[in-house]
N, C-alpha and C positions, 0 to 999 in steps of 0.2 A: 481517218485523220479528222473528219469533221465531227464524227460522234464523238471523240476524243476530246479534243474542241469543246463540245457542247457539255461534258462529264465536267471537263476542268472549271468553265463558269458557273455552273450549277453549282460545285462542290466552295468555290469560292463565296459565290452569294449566300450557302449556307452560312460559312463562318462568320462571312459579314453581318448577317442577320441575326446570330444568336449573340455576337457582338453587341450590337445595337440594343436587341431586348436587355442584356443585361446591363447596359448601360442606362437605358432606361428606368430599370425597375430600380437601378439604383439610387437613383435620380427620385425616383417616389418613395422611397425609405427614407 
């Protein structure tokens, strides 16, 4: 249960971050 836990935040802050970068880069174009 708690690895499970820990897969789902990780996998979440991935999308949030790749989010972000390309919000970013877009942001510098």
């Amino acid at each position: 249960m708690a690895k499970y836990k820990i897969y789902r935040v990780l996998f979440i802050t991935m999308i949030a971050f790749r989010f972000i970068k390309e919000d970013i880069a877009f942001k510098i174009w």
